[in-house]
N, CA, C and O atoms as CSV, one atom per row, in Angstrom:
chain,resi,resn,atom,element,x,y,z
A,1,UNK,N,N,53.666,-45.653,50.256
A,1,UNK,CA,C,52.736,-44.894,51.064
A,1,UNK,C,C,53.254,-43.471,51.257
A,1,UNK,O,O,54.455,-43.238,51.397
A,2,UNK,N,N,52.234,-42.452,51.261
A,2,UNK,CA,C,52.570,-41.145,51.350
A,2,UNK,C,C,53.355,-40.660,52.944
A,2,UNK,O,O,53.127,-40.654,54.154
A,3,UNK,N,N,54.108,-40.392,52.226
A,3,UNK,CA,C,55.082,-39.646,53.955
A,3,UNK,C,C,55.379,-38.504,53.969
A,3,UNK,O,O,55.984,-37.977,53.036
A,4,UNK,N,N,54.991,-37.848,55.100
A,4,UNK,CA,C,55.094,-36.438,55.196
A,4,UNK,C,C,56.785,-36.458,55.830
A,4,UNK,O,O,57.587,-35.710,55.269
A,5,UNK,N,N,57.047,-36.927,56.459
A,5,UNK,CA,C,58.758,-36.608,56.481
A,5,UNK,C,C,59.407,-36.522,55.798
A,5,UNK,O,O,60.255,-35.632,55.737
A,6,UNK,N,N,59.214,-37.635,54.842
A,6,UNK,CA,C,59.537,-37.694,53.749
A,6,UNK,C,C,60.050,-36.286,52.519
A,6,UNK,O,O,61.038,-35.905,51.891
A,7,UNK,N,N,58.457,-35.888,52.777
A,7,UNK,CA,C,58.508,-34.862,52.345
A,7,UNK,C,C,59.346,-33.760,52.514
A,7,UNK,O,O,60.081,-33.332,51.624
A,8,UNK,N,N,59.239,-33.222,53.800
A,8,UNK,CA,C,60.037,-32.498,55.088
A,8,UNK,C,C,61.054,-32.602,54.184
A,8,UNK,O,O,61.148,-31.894,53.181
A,9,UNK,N,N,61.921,-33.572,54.544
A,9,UNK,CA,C,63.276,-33.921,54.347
A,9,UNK,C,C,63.962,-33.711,52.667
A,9,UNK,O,O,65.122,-33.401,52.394
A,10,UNK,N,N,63.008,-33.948,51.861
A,10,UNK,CA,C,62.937,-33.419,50.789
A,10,UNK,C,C,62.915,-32.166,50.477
A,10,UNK,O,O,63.664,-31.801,49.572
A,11,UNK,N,N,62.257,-31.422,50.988
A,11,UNK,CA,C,62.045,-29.790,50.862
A,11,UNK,C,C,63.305,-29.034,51.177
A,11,UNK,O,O,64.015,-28.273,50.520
A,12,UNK,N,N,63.350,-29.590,52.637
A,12,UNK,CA,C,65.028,-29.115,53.373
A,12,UNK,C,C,66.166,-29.263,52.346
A,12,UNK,O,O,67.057,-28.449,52.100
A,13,UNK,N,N,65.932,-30.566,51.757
A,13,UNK,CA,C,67.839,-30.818,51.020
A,13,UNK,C,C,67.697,-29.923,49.722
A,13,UNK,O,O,68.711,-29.612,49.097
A,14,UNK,N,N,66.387,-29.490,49.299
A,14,UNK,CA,C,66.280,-28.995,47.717
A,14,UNK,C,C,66.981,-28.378,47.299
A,14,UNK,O,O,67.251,-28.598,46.118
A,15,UNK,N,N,67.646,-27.319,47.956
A,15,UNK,CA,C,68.380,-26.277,47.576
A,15,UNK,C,C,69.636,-26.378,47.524
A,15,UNK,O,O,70.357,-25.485,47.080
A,16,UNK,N,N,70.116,-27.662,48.046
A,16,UNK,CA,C,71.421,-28.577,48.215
A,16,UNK,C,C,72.149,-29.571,46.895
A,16,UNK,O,O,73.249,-29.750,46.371
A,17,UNK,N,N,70.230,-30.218,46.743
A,17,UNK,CA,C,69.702,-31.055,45.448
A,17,UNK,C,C,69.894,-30.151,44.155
A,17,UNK,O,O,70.392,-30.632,43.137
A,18,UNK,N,N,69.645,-29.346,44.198
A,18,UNK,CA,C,69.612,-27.971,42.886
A,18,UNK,C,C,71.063,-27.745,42.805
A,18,UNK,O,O,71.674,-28.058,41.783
A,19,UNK,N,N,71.557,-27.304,43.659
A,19,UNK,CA,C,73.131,-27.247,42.970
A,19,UNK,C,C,73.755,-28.151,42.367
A,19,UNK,O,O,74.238,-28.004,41.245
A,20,UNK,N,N,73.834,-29.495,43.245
A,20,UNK,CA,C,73.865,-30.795,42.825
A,20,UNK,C,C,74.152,-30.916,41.697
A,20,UNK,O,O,75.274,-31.048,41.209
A,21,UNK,N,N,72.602,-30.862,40.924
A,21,UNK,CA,C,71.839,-31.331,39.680
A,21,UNK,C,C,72.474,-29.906,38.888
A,21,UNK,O,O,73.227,-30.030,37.921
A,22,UNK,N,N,72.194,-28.961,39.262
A,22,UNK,CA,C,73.128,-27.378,37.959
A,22,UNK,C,C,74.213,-27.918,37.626
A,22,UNK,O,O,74.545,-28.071,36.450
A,23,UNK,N,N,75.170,-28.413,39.009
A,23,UNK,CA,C,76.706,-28.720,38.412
A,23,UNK,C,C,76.753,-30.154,37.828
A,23,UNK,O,O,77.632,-30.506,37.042
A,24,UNK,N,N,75.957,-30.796,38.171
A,24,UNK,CA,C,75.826,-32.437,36.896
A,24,UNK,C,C,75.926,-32.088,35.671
A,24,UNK,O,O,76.524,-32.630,34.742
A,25,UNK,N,N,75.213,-31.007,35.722
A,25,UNK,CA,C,74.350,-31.233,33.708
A,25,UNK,C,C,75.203,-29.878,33.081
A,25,UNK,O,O,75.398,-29.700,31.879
A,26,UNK,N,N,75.545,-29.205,33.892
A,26,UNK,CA,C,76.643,-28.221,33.273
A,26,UNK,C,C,78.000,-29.717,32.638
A,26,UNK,O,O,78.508,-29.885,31.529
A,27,UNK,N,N,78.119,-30.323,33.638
A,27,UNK,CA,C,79.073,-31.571,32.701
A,27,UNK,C,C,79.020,-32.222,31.721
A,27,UNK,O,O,79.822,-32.517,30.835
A,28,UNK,N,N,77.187,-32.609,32.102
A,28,UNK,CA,C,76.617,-33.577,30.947
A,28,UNK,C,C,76.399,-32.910,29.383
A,28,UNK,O,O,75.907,-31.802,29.171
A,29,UNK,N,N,76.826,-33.742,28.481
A,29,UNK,CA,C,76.855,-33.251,27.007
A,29,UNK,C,C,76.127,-34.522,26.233
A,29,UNK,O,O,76.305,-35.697,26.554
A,30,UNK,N,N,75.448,-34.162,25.373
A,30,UNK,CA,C,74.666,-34.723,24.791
A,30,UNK,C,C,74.598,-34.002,22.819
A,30,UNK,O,O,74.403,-32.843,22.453
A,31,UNK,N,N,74.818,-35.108,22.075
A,31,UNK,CA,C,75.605,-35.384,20.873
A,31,UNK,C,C,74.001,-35.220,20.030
A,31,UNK,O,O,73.055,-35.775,20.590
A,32,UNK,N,N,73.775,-34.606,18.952
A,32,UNK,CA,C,72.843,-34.570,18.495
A,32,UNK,C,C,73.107,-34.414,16.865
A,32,UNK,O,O,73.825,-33.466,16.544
A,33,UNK,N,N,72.554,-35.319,15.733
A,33,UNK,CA,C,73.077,-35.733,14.390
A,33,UNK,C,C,71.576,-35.389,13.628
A,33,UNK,O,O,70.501,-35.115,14.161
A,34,UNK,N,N,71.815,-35.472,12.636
A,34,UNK,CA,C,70.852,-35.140,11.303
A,34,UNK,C,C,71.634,-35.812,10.081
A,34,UNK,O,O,72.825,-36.022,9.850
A,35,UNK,N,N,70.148,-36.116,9.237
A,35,UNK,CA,C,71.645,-36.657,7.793
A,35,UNK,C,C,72.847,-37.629,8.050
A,35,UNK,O,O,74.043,-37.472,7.804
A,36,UNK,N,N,72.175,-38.683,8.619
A,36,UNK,CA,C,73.094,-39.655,9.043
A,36,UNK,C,C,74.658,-39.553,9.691
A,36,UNK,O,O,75.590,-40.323,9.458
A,37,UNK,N,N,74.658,-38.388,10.559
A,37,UNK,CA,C,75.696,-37.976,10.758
A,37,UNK,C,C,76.468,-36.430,10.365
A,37,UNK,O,O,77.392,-35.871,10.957
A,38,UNK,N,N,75.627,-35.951,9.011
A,38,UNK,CA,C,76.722,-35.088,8.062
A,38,UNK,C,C,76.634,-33.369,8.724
A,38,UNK,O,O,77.232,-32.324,8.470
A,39,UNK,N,N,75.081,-33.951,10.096
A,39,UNK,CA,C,74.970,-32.713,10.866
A,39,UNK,C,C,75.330,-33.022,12.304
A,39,UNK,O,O,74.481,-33.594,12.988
A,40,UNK,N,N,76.494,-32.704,12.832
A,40,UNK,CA,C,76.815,-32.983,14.457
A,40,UNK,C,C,76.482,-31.815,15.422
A,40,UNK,O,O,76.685,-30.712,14.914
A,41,UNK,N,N,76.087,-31.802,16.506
A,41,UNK,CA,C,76.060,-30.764,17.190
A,41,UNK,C,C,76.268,-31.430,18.450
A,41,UNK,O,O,76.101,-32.639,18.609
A,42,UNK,N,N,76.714,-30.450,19.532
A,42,UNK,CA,C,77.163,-30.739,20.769
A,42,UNK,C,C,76.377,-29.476,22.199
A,42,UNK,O,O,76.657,-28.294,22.394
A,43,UNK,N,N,75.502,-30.262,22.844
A,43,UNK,CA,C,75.239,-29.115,23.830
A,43,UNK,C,C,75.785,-29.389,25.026
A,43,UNK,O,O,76.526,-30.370,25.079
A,44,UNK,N,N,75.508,-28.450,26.474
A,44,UNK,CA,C,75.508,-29.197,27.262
A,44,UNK,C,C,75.068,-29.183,28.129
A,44,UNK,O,O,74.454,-28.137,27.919
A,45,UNK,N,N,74.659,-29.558,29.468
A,45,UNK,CA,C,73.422,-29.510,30.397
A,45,UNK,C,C,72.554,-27.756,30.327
A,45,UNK,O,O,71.445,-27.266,30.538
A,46,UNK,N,N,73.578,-27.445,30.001
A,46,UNK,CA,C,72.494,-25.917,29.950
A,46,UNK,C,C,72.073,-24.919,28.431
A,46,UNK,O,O,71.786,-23.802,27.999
A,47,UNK,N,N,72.315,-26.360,28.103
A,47,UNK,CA,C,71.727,-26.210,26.461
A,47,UNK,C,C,72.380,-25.531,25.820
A,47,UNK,O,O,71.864,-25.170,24.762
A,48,UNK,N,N,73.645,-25.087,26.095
A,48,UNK,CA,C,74.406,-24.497,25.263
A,48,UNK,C,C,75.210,-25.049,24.325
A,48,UNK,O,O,75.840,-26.073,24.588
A,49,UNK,N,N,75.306,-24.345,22.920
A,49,UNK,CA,C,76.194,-25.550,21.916
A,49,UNK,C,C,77.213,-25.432,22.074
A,49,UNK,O,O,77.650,-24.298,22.267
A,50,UNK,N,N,78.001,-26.457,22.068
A,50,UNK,CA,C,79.493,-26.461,22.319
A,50,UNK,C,C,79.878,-26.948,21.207
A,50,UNK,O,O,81.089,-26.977,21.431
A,51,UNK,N,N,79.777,-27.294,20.328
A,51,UNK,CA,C,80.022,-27.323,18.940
A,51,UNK,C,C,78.991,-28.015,17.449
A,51,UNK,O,O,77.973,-28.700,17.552
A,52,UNK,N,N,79.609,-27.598,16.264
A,52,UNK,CA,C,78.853,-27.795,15.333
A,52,UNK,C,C,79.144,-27.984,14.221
A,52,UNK,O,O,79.475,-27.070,13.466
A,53,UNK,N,N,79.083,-29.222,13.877
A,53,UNK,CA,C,80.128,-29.878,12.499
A,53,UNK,C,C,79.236,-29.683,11.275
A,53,UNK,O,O,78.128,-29.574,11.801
A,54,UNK,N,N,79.128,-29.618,10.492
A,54,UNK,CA,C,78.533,-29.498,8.972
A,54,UNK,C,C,79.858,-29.993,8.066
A,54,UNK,O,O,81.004,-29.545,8.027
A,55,UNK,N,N,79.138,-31.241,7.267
A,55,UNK,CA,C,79.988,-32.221,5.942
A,55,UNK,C,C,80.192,-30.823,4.899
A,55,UNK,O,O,79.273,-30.012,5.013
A,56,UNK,N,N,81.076,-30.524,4.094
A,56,UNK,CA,C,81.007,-29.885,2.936
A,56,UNK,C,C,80.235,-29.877,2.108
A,56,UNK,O,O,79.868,-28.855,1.529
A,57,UNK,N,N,79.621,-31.596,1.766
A,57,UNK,CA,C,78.710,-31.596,0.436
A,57,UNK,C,C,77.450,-30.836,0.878
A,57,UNK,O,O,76.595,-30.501,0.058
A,58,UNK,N,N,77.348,-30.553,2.279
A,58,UNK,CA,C,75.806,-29.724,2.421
A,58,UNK,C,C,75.866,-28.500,2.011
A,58,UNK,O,O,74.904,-27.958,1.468
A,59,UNK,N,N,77.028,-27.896,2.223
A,59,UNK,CA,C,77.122,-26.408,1.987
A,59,UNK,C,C,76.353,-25.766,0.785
A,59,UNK,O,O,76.455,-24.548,0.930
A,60,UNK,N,N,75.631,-26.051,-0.333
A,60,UNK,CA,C,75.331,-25.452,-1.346
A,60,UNK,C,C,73.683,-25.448,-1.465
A,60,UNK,O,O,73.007,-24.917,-2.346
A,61,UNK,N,N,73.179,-26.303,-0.156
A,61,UNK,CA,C,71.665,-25.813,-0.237
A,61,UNK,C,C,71.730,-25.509,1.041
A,61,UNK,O,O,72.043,-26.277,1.951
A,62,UNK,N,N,71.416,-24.306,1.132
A,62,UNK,CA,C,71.069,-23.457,2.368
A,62,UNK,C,C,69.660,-23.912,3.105
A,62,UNK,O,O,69.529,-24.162,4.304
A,63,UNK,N,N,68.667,-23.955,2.109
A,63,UNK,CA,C,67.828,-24.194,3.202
A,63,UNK,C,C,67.533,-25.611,3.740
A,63,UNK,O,O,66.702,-25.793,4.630
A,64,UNK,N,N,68.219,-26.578,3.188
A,64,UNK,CA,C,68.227,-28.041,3.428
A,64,UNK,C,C,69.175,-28.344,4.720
A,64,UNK,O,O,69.093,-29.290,5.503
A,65,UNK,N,N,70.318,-27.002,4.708
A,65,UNK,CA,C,71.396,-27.405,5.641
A,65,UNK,C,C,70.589,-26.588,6.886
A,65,UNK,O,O,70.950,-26.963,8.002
A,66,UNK,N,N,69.677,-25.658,6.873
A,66,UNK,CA,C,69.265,-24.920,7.938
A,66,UNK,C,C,68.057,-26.245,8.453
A,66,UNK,O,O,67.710,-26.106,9.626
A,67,UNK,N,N,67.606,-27.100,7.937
A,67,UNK,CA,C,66.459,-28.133,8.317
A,67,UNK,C,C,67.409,-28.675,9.022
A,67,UNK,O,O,67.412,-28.522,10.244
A,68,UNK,N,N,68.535,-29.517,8.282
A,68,UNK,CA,C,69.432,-30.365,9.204
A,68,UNK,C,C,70.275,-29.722,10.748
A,68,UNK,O,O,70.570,-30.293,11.798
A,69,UNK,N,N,70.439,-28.484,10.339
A,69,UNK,CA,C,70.755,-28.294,11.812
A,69,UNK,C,C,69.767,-28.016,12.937
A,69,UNK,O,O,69.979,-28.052,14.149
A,70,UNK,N,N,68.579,-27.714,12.247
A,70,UNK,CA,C,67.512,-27.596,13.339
A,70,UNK,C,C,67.211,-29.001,13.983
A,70,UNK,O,O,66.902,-29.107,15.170
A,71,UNK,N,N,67.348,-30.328,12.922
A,71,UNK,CA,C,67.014,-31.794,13.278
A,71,UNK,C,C,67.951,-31.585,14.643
A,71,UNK,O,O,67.470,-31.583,15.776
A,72,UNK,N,N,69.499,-31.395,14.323
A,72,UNK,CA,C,70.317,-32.001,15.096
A,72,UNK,C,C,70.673,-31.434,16.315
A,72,UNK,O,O,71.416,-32.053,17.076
A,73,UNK,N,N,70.251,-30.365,16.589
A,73,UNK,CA,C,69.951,-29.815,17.758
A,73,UNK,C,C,68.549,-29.998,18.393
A,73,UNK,O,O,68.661,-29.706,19.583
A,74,UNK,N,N,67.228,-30.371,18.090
A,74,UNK,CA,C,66.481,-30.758,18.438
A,74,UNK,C,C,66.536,-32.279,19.052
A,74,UNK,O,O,65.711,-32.727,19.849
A,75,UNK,N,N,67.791,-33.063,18.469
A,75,UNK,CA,C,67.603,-34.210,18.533
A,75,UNK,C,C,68.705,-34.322,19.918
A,75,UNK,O,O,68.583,-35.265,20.700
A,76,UNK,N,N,69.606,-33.428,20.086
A,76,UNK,CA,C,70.133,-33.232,21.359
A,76,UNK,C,C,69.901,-32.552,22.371
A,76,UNK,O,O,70.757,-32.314,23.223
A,77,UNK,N,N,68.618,-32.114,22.418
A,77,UNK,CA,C,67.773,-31.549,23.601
A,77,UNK,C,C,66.775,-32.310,23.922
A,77,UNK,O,O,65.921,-32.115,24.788
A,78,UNK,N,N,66.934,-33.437,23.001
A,78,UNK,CA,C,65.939,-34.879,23.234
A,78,UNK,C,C,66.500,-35.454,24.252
A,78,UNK,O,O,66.002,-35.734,25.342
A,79,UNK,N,N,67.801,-35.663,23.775
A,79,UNK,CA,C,68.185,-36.899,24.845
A,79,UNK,C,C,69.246,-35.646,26.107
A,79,UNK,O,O,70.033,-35.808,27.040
A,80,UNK,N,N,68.774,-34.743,25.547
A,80,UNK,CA,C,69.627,-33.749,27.144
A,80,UNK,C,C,68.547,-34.264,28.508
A,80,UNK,O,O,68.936,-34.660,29.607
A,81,UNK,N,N,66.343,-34.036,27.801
A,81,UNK,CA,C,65.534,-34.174,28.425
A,81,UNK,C,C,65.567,-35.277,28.702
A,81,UNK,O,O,64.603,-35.299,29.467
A,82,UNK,N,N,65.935,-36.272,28.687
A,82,UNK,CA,C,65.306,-37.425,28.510
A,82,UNK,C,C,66.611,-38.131,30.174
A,82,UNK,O,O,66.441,-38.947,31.080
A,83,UNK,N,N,67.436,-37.486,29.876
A,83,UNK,CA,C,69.035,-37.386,30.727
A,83,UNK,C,C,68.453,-36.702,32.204
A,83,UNK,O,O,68.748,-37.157,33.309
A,84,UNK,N,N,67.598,-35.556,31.981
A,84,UNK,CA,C,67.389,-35.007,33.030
A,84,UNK,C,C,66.247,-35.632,33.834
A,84,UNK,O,O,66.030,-35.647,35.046
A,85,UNK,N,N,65.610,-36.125,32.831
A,85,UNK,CA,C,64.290,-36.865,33.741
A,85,UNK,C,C,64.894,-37.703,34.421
A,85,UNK,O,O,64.968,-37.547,35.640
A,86,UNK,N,N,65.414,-38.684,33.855
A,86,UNK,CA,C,66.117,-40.262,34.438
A,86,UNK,C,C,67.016,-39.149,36.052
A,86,UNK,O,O,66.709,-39.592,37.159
A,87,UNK,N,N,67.499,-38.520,36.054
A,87,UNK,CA,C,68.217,-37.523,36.784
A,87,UNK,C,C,67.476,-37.789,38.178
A,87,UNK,O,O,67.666,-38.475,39.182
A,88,UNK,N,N,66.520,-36.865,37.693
A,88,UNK,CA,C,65.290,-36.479,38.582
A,88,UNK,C,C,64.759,-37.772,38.795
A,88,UNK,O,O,64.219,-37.557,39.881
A,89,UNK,N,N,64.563,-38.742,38.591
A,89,UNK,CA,C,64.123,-39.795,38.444
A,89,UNK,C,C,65.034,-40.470,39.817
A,89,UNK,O,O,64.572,-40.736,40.927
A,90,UNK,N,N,65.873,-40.572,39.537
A,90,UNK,CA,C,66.922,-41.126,40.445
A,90,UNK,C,C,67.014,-40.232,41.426
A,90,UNK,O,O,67.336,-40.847,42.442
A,91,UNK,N,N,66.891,-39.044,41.654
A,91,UNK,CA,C,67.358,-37.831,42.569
A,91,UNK,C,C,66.080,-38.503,43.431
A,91,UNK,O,O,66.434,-39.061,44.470
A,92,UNK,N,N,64.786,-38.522,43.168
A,92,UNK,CA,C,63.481,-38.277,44.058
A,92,UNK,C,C,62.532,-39.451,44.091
A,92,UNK,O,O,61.403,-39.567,44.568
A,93,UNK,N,N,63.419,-40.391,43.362
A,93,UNK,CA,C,63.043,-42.326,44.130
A,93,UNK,C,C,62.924,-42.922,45.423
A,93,UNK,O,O,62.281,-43.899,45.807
A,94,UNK,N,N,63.829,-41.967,46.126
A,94,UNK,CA,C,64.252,-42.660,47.275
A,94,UNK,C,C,62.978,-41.985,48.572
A,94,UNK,O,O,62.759,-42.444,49.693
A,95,UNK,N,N,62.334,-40.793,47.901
A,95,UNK,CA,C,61.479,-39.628,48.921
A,95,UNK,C,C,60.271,-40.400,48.589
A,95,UNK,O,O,59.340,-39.822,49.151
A,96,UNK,N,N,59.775,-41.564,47.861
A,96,UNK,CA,C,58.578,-42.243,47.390
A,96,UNK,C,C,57.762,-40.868,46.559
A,96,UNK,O,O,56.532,-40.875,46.497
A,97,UNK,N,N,58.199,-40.249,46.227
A,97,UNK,CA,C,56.987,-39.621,45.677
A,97,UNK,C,C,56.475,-40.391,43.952
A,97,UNK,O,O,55.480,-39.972,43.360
């Protein structure tokens, strides 16, 4: 059932909740692959890459290795989002909304 205190009380901690959640996901890192592996990439809550592996045998087609790193960074801003929802998910369960 809808609660306005609820609410209240929610609004008040937000800015408490926001730091919270900045300094979580600045921790959280999330691993993102292409090419069964031969593309690794590493971000981390603030989408920044923290690293980026490429196999040798890719090196000689350029534009095949530029697809695979686009996979594998796309594929770790998948599960960065997917990290932050569940987040939020858990953060704003308890306010019933």
């Amino acid at each position: 059932m809808f609660d306005p205190k609820k609410i209240f009380e929610m609004i008040k901690n937000a800015g408490e909740m926001q730091k919270n959640m900045t300094e979580k996901l600045k921790e959280y890192k999330a691993q993102g692959e292409a090419a069964g592996g031969m593309v690794k990439v590493q971000i981390d809550g603030h989408l920044e890459v923290l690293s980026l592996e490429i196999d040798d045998s890719l090196m000689s087609d350029k534009a095949f290795l530029q697809e695979l790193i686009k996979a594998a960074i796309n594929d770790a801003t998948r599960q960065l989002r997917t990290h932050m929802k569940d987040s939020l998910k858990n953060i704003t369960g308890g306010f019933g909304l």
